[in-house]
C-alpha positions in Angstrom: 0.0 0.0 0.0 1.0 3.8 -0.5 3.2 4.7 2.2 2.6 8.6 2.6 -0.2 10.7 2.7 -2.2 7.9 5.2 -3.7 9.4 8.3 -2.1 6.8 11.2 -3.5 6.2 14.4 -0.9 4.1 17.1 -2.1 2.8 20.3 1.2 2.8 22.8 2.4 5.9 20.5 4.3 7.9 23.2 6.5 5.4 23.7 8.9 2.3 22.7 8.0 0.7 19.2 4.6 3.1 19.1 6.8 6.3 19.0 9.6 4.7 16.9 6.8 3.9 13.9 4.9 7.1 14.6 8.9 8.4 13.5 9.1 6.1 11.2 5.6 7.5 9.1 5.9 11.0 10.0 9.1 11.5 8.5 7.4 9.8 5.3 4.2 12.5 5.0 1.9 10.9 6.9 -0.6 12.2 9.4 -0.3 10.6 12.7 -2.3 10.1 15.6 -0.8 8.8 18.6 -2.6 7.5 21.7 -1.3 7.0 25.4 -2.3 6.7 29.1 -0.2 9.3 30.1 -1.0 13.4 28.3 2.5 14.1 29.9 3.9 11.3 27.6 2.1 12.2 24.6 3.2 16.0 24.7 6.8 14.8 24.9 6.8 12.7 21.8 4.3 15.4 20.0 7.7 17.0 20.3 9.5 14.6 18.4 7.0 14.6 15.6 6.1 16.2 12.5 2.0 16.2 11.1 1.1 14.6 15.1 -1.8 15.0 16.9 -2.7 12.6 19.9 -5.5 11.3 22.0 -5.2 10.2 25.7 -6.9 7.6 26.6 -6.4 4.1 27.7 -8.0 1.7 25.3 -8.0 -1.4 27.8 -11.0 0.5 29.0 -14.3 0.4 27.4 -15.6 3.6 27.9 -12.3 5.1 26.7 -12.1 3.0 23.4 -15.8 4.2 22.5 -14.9 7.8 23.1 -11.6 7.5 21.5 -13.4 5.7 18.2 -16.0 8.3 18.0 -13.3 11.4 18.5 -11.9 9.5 15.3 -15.0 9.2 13.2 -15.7 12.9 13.9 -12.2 14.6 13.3 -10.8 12.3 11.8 -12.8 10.3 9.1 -9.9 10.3 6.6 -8.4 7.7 9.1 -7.2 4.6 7.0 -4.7 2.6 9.4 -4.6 1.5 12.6 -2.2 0.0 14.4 -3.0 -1.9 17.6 0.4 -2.2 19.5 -0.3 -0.9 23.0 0.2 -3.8 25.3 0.5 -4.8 28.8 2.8 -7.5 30.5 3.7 -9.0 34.2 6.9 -11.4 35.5 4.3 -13.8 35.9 5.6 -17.0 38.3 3.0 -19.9 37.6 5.1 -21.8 40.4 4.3 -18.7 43.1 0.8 -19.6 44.5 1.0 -16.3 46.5 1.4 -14.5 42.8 -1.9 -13.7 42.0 -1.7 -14.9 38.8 -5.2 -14.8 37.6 -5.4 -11.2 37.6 -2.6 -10.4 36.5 -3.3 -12.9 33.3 -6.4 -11.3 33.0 -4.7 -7.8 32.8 -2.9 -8.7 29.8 -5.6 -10.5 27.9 -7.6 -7.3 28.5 -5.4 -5.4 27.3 -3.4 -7.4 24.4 -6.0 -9.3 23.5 -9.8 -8.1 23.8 -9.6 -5.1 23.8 -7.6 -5.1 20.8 -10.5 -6.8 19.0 -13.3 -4.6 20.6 -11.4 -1.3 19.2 -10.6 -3.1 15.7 -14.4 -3.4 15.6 -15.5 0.2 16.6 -13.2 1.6 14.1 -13.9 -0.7 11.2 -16.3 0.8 9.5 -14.2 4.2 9.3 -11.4 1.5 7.9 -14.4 0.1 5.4 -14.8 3.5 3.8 -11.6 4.1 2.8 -10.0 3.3 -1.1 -6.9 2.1 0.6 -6.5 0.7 4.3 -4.9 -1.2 7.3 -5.2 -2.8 10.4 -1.5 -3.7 11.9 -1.7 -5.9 15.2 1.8 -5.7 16.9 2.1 -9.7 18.6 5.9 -10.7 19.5 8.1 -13.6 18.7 6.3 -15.2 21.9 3.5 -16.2 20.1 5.7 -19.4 18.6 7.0 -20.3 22.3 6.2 -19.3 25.4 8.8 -19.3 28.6 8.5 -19.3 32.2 8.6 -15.1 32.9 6.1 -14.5 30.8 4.1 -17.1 29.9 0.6 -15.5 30.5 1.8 -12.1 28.3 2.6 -15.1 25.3 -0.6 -16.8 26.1 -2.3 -12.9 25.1 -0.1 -12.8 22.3 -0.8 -15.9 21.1 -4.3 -15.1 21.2 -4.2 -11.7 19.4 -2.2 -13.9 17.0 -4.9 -16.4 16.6 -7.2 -13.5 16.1 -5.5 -11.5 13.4 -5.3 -14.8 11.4 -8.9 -15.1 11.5 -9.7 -11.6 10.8 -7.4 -11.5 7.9 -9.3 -14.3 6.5 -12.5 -13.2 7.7 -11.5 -10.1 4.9 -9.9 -11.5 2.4 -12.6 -11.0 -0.2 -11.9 -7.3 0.3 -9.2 -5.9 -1.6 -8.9 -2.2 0.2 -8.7 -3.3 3.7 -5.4 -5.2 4.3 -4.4 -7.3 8.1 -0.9 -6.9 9.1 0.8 -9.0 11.6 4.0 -7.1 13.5 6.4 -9.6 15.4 9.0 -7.9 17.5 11.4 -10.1 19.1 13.2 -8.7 22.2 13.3 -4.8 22.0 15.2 -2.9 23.7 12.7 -0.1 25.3 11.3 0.9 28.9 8.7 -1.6 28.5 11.2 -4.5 28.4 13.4 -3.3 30.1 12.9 -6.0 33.6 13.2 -8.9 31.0 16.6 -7.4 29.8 15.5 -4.9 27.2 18.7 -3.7 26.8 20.1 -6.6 24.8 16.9 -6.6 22.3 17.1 -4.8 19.1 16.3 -0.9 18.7 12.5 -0.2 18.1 13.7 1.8 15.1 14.2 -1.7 13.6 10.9 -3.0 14.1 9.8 0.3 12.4 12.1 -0.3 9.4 10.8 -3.2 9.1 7.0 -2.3 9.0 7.9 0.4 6.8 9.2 -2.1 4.1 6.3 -4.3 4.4 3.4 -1.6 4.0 5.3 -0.9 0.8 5.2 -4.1 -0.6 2.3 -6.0 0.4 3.6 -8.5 3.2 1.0 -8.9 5.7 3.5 -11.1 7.7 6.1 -8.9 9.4 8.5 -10.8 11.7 11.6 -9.0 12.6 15.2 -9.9 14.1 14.9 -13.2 15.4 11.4 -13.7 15.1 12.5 -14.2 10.9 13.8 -17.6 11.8 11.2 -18.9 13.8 8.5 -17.3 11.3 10.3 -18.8 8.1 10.3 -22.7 9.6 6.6 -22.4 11.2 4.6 -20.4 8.8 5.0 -22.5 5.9 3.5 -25.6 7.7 0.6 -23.5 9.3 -0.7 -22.0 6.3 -1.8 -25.4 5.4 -3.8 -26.5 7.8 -7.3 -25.6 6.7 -8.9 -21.7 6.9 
C-alpha cells in the first residue's frame, strides 16, 4: 500500500515501538495520531514529531475506546490505518501460588488481546470506507514459544495472533482493507526493560521493518529473530485448513 499521505492512528504511540513507527511514518508525510495513558507522555513525543496529533486515553477500557473511536469518526474520518500495538505484561511465576496470577493474566488479555478486538471493531467501519486501508496488530516472537517469565503475556499474544489470522481471512474478499501481523522479538525499550531490554534490538528496527512491508504487500512482518522462527513455522501453518 501507499506509504505517505495515510492518516495513522498508534495505540502505545508515546512510547517504545509506538513512538519509533509514529517516526518512522511521520518523517514519510503521513498524518499521525498517537494515543497514550499518560497526556504528559504524549506531549513529549508530539515533540519529536512532524504532522502529530494525539489522543489520551487508555483503550484497555471500554468507555475510553468508545470515546476514542468516536473522536476518530468525527475529526478524523480520513483515518485509514490503525495499528494496535499498546500492550500490557507482568513477571508472571506460575510456580508462586502467592502470585496472583489470575489477575494479572487477565490484565494482559484485556489489554493485548480483547480489547484489541473490541477497538478493531468500533473503528472498522471508518477503515471500510476508505479506497486504501490497514489494520497492523503488533504480537511478538512469543507467540511461537512461550517461557516461564512471561508465559501469560505469550498466552495474550498468542491469542491476538490467533485473532488476526482469523480476521485476515474473515476479509480476504476485500481488496482495500489489508491485516498486518507485526512480530518484535526482544526490544530494547522501557517496557522490556525488567526482561533485559537492553540486549533486544532498537525499536527503530521494528519500524524499518513495518515500513518495508506496508510498501510491498507482506502482511507477515517478523523482525530480528522472530525471521527464523516465522520462516520454519509459517510454511506448515498456512496449510492446515482456513
Amino acid at each position: 500500500m501507499k506509504t505517505s499521505g495515510n492518516t495513522v492512528f498508534i495505540s502505545g504511540g508515546s512510547a517504545g515501538i509506538g513512538l519509533a513507527i509514529a517516526k518512522k511514518l511521520s518523517a514519510a508525510g503521513n498524518r499521525i495520531i498517537i494515543n497514550g495513558r499518560s497526556e504528559e507522555r504524549l506531549q513529549s513525543a508530539l515533540k519529536e514529531l512532524d504532522n502529530a496529533v494525539a489522543i489520551q486515553g487508555d483503550l484497555s477500557v471500554k468507555a475510553d475506546r468508545v470515546r476514542i473511536a468516536a473522536d476518530l469518526k468525527t475529526n478524523y474520518p480520513e483515518l485509514n490505518i490503525i495499528i494496535n500495538n499498546a500492550g500490557s505484561a507482568f513477571m508472571n511465576d506460575l510456580s508462586d501460588v502467592n502470585n496472583n496470577s489470575a489477575e494479572k493474566a487477565a490484565q494482559e488479555i484485556n489489554t493485548n488481546y480483547i480489547s484489541v478486538i473490541d477497538f478493531t471493531t468500533l473503528t472498522l467501519p471508518l477503515l471500510l470506507a476508505q479506497e486504501e486501508a490497514a489494520i497492523v496488530n503488533v504480537s511478538s516472537i512469543v507467540v511461537f514459544r512461550s517461557n516461564k517469565y512471561l508465559p501469560t503475556y505469550a498466552a495474550s499474544k498468542a491469542a491476538l495472533h490467533s485473532y488476526t489470522q482469523g480476521l485476515r481471512d474473515a476479509l480476504a474478499t476485500n481488496d482495500s482493507l489489508n491485516v498486518y501481523e507485526l512480530y518484535p522479538p526482544l526490544v530494547n525499550t522501557e517496557f522490556s526493560a525488567e526482561i533485559g531490554g537492553a540486549n533486544g534490538i532498537p525499536p527503530s528496527e521494528v519500524a524499518d521493518e513495518l515500513f518495508a512491508a506496508l510498501e510491498k504487500n507482506q502482511f507477515e512482518v517478523p523482525v530480528g529473530d522472530t525471521k527464523k522462527i516465522h520462516a520454519l513455522v509459517n510454511p506448515i501453518t498456512e496449510q492446515a485448513p482456513h
